[in-house]
TIVOZA-606110 format. One record per residue (C-alpha): residue number from 1; residue in three letters; x, z, y. Coordinates in nm, 2 decimals, decimal comma. Example, Ala and Ser with C-alpha at 12.3 -4.5 7.8 and 13.67 -1.06 7.14 Angstrom:
REC; drenza; zavex; X; Z; Y
REC; 1; ALA; 1,23; 0,78; -0,45
REC; 2; SER; 1,37; 0,71; -0,11
# end
This chain:
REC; drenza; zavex; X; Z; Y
REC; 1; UNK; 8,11; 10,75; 10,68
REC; 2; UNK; 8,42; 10,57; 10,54
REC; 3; UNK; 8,79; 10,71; 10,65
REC; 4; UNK; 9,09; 10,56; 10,50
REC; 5; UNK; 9,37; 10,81; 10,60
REC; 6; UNK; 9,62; 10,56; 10,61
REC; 7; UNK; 9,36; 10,29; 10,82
REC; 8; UNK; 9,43; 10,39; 11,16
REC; 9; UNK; 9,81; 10,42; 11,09
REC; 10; UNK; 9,83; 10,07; 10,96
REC; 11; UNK; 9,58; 9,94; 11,26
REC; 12; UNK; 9,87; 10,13; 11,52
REC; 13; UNK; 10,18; 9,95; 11,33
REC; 14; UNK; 10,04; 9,59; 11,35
REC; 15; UNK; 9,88; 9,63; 11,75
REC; 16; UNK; 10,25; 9,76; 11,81
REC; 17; UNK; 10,39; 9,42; 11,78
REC; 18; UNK; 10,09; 9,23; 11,93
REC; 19; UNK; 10,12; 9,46; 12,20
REC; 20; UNK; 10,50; 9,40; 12,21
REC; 21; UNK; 10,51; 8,98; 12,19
REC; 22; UNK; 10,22; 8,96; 12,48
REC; 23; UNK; 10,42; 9,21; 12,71
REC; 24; UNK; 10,73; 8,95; 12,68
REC; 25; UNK; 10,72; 8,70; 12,97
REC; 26; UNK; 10,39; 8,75; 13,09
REC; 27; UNK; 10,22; 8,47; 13,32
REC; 28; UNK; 10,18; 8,71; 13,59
REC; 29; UNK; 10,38; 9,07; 13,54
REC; 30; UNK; 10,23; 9,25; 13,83
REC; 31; UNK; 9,92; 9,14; 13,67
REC; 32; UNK; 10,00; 9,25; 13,29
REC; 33; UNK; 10,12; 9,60; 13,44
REC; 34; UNK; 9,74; 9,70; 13,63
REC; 35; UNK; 9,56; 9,59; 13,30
REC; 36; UNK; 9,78; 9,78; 13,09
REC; 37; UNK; 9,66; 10,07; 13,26
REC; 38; UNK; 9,40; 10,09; 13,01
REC; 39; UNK; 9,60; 10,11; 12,72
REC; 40; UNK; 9,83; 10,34; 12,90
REC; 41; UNK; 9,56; 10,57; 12,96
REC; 42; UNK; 9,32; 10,50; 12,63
REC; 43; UNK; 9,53; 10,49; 12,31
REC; 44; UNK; 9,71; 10,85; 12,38
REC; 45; UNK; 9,36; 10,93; 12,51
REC; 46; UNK; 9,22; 10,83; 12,11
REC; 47; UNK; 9,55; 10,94; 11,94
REC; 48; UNK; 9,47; 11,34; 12,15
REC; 49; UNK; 9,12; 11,31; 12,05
REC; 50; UNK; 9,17; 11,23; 11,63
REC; 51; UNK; 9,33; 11,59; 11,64
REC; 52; UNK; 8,97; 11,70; 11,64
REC; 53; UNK; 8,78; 11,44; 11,53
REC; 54; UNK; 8,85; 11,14; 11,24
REC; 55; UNK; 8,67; 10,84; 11,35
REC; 56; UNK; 8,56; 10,60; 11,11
REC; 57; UNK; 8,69; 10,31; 10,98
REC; 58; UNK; 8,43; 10,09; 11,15
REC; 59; UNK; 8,58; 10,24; 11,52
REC; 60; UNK; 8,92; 10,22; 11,43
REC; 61; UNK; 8,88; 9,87; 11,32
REC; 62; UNK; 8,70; 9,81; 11,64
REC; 63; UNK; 8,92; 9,95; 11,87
REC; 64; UNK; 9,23; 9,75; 11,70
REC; 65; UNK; 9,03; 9,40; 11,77
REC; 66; UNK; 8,93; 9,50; 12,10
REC; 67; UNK; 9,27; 9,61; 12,23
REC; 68; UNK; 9,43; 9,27; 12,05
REC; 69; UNK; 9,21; 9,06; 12,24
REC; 70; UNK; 9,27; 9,32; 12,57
REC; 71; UNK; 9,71; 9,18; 12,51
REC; 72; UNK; 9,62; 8,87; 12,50
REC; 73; UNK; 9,41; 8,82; 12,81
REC; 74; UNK; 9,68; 9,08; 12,97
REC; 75; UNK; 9,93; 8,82; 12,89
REC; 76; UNK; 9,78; 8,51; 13,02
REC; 77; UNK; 9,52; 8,68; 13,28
REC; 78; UNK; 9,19; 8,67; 13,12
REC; 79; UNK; 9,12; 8,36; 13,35
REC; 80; UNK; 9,39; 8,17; 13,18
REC; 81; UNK; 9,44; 8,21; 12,80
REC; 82; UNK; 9,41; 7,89; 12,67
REC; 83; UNK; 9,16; 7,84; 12,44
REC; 84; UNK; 9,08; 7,54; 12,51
REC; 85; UNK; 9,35; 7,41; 12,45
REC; 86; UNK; 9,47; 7,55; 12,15
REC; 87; UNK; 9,09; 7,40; 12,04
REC; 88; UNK; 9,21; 7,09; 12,13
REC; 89; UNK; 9,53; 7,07; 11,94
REC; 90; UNK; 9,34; 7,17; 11,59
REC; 91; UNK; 9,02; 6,94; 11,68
REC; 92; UNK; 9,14; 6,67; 11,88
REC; 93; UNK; 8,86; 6,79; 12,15
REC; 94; UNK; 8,81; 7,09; 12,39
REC; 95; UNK; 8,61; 7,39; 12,31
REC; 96; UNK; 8,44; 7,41; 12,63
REC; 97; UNK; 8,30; 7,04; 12,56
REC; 98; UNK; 8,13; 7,15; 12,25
REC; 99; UNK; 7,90; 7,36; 12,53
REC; 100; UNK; 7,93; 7,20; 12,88
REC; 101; UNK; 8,10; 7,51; 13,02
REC; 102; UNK; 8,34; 7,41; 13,31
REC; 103; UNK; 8,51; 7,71; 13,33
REC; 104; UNK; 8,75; 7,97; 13,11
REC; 105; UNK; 8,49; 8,17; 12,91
REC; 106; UNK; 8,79; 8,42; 12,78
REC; 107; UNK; 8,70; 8,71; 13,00
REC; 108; UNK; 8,30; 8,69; 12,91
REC; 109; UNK; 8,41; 8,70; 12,58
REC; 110; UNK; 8,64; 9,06; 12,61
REC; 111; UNK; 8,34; 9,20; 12,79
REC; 112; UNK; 8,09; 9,15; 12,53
REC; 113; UNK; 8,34; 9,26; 12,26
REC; 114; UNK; 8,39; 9,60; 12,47
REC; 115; UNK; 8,01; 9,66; 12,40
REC; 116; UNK; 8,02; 9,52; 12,06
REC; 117; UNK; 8,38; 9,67; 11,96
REC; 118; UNK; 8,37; 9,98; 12,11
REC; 119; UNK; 8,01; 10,12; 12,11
REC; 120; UNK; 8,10; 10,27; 11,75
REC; 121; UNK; 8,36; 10,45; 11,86
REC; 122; UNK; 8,14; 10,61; 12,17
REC; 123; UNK; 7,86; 10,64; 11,96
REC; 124; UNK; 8,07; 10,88; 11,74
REC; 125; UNK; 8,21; 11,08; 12,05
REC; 126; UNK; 7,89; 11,12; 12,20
REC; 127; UNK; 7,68; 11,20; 11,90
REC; 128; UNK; 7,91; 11,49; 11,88
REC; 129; UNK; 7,69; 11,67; 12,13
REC; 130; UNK; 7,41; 11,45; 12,18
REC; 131; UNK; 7,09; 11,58; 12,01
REC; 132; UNK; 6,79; 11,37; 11,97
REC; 133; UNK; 6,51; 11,36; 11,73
REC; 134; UNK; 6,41; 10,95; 11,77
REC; 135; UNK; 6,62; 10,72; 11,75
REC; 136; UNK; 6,48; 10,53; 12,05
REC; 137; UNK; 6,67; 10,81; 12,26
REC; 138; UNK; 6,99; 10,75; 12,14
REC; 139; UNK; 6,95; 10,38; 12,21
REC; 140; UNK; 6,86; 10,44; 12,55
REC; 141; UNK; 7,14; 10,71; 12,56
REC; 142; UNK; 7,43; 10,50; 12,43
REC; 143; UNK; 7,28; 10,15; 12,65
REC; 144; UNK; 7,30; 10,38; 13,00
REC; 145; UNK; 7,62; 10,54; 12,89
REC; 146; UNK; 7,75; 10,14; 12,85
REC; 147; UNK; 7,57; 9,99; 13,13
REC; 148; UNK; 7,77; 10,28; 13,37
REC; 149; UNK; 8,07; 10,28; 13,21
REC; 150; UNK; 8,07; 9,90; 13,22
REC; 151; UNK; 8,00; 9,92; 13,61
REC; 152; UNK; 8,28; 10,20; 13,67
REC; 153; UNK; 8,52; 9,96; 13,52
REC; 154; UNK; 8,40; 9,71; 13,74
REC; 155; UNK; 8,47; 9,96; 14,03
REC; 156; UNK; 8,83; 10,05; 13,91
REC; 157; UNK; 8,88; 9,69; 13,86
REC; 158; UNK; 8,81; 9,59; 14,23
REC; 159; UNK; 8,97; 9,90; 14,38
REC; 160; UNK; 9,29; 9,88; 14,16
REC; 161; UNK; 9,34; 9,54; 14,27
REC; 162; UNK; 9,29; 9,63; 14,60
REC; 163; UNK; 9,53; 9,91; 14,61
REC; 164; UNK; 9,78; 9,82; 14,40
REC; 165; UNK; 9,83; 9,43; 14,41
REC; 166; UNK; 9,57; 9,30; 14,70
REC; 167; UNK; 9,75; 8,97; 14,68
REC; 168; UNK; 9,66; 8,97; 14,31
REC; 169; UNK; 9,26; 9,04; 14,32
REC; 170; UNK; 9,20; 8,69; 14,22
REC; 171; UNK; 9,40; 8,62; 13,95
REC; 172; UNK; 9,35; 9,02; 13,84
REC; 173; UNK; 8,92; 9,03; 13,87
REC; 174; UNK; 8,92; 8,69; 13,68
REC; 175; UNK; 8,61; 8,56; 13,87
REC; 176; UNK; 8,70; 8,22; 13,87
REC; 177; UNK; 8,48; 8,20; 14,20
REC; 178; UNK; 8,15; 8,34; 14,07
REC; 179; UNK; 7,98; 8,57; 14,32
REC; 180; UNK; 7,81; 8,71; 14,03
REC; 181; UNK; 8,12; 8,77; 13,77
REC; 182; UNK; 8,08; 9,17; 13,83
REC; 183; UNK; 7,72; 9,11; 13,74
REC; 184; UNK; 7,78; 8,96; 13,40
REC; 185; UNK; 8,06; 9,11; 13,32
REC; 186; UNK; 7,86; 9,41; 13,29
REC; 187; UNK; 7,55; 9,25; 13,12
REC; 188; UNK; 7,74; 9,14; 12,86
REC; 189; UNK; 7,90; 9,45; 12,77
REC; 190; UNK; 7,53; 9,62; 12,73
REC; 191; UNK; 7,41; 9,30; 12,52
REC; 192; UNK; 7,72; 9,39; 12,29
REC; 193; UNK; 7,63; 9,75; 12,29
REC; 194; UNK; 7,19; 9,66; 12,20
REC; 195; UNK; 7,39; 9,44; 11,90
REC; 196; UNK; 7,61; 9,67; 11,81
REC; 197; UNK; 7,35; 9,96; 11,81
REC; 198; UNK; 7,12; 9,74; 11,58
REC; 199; UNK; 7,37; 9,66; 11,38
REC; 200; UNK; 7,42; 10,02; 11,32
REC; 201; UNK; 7,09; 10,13; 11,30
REC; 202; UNK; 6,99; 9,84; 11,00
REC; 203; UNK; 7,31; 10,03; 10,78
REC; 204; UNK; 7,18; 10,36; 10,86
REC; 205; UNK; 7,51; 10,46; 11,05
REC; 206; UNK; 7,36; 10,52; 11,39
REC; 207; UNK; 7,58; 10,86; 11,52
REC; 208; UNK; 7,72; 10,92; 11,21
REC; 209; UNK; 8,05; 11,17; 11,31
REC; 210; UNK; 8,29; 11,33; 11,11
REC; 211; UNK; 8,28; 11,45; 10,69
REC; 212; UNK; 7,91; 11,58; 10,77
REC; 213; UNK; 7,60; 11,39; 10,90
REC; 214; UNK; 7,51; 11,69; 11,19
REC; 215; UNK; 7,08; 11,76; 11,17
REC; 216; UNK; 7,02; 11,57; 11,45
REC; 217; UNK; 7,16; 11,27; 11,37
REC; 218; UNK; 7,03; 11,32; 10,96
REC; 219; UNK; 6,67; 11,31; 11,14
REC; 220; UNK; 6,77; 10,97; 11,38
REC; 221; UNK; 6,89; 10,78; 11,06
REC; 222; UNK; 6,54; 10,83; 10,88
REC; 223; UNK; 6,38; 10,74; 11,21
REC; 224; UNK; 6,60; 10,42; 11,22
REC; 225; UNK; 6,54; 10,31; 10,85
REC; 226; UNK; 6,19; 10,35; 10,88
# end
């Protein structure tokens, strides 16, 4: 597993100004302050946890384009970063066109890249203490721990809008007035995840944590490669 000592450092000092440039003038500022919950809570959450544990540079790098992508919905609402028309200044046509979609497709997008961004970081957490001898097992291990993390977020979503800012559920949930925006919200979290997963299985990476490769996980990367 690759660590860079100065990668994560360098990954923190360029999010800083992203971070900074979406928090100015946001389109809705009650709304930029609930999603920035999650940073709030989740990079001194990482920054605690490296104490203990280097990550590689595959997380780190994964966590820095997921939590860019995280500003910029933050700044715009994910319902309303426009894409589209930023496609249609460079092409002279709108993205959406190019696939008959009729609505904002920004916040599908951040969900499949918190399966597909992050999964290598949780993979690496939980194959801490996670022992398995096939590697089947930790697929289904890492897809259940996505498919209910992805559905507790859902739950904090709707009850933090709720609470907080009721007058602001619309704009904050992003569902654009799909009855079944929860729904794949979360599917495509666990589709980035099975990606993901493959993707790491195929390099021979599945769980691979810290300086050492632990037994179990020396046992599920044979299994994986064969």
């Amino acid at each position: 597993m690759t660590q860079r000592p100065w990668l994560p450092k360098t990954l923190l000092a360029l999010y800083a100004p992203v971070w900074i440039a979406c928090a100015i003038n946001p389109l809705f500022p009650s709304d930029w302050l609930i999603e920035n919950v999650l940073v709030f809570l989740a990079l001194p959450t990482v920054l605690y946890a490296w104490r203990f544990q280097r990550f590689s540079d595959g997380a780190c790098v994964g966590m820095f384009l997921f939590f860019c992508l995280h500003s910029l919905g933050s700044h715009y609402t994910y319902a309303e970063v426009p894409y589209d028309r930023w496609w249609q200044a460079l092409t002279g046509h709108t993205f959406n066109s190019l696939f008959g979609w009729e609505r904002n497709h920004f916040d599908r997008l951040v969900h499949l890249a918190y399966g597909l961004l992050l999964t290598p970081i949780f993979t690496e957490l939980i194959g801490r203490v996670v022992r398995v001898r096939r590697a089947v097992w930790m697929w289904v291990v890492m897809a259940s721990f996505m498919g209910l993390h992805a559905m507790v977020y859902e739950l904090v979503e709707w009850g933090a809008a709720m609470v907080v800012a009721p007058e602001l559920g619309a704009a904050y949930l992003g569902t654009q007035g799909d009855v079944w925006d929860a729904h794949k919200d979360m599917a495509l979290a666990v589709l980035g995840n099975l990606i993901a997963l493959a993707y790491m299985s195929l390099r021979g990476r599945l769980s691979l944590t810290g300086d050492e490769v632990p037994p179990a996980v020396s046992t599920l990367g044979n299994t994986a490669r064969r």
